[in-house]
C-alpha positions as CSV (number, residue, x, y, z in Angstrom):
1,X,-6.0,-16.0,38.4
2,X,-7.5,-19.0,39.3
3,X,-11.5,-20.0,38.2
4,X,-12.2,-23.5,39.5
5,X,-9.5,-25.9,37.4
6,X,-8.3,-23.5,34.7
7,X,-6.6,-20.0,34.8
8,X,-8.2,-16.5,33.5
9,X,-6.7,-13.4,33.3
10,X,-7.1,-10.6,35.9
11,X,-7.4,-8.3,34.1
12,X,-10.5,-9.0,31.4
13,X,-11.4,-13.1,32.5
14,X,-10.3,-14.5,29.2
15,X,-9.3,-17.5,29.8
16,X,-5.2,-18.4,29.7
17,X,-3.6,-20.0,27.4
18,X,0.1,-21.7,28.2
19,X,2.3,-23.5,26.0
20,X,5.9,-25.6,27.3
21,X,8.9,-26.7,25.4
22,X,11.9,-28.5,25.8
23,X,14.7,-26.8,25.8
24,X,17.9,-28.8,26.0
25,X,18.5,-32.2,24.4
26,X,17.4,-35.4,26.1
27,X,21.1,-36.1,26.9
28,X,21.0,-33.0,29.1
29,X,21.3,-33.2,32.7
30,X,18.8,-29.9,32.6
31,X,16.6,-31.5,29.9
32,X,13.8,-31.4,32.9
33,X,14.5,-27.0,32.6
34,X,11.7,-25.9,30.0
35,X,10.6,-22.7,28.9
36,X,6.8,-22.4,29.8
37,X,4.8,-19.4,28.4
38,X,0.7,-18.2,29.6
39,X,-0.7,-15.6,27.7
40,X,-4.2,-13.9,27.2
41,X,-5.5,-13.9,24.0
42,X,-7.6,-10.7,24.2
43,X,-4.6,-8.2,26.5
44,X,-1.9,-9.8,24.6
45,X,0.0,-9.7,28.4
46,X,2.2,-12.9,28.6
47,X,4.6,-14.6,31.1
48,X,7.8,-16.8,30.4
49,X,9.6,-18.7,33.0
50,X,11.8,-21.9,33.5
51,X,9.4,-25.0,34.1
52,X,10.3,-28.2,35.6
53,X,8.7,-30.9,33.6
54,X,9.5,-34.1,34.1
55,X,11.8,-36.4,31.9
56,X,9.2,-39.1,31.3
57,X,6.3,-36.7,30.2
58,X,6.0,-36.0,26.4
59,X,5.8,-32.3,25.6
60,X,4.1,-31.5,22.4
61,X,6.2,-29.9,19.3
62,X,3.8,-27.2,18.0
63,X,6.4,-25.9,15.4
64,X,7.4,-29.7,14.4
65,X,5.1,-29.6,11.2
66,X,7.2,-26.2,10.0
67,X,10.2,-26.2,7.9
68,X,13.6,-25.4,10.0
69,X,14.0,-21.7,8.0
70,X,10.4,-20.9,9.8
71,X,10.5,-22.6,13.2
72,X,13.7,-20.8,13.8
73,X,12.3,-17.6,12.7
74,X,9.2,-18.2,14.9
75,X,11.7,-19.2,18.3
76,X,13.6,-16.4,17.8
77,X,11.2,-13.9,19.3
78,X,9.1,-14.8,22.0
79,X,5.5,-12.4,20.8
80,X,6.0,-13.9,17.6
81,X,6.3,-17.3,19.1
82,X,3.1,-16.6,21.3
83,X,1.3,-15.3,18.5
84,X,1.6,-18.8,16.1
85,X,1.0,-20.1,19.3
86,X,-2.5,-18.0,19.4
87,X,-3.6,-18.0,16.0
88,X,-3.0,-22.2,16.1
89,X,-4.8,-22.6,18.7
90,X,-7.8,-20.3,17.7
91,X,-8.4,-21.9,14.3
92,X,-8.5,-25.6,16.3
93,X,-11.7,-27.3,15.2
């Protein structure tokens, strides 16, 4: 739901949190197809959907610092995803 230029949830008015990765390699004709993911912090309700993002814009790694073993662990399930996602961006200076 919208509140001037950022998004809170409808249900409580935390604000949304949203998160988008590539998908398929840069050699891809669908590389522009990424998964984008909102959640709310406090319901723990989330969304997933195929996002267009354009080729030329640089989408952020947030798992890139992990070791493979753990990044795949974490991509592998899409709450557990959401929560690293959370918890990373909640202990943010």
């Amino acid at each position: 739901m919208p509140d001037g230029d950022r998004r809170v949830c409808a249900a409580c008015g935390t604000p949304v949190r949203s998160y988008q990765y590539r998908f398929y390699p840069p050699e891809s004709a669908l590389f522009e197809r990424c998964i984008g993911f909102a959640w709310c912090s406090a319901c723990r309700i989330y969304a997933g959907n195929m996002v267009h993002v354009p080729r030329k814009r640089v989408l952020v790694d947030a798992l890139a610092s992990l070791p493979r073993e753990q990044r795949e662990r974490i991509a592998r399930s899409e709450t557990r995803l959401i929560e690293f996602l959370d918890r990373r961006l909640r202990d943010r200076p």
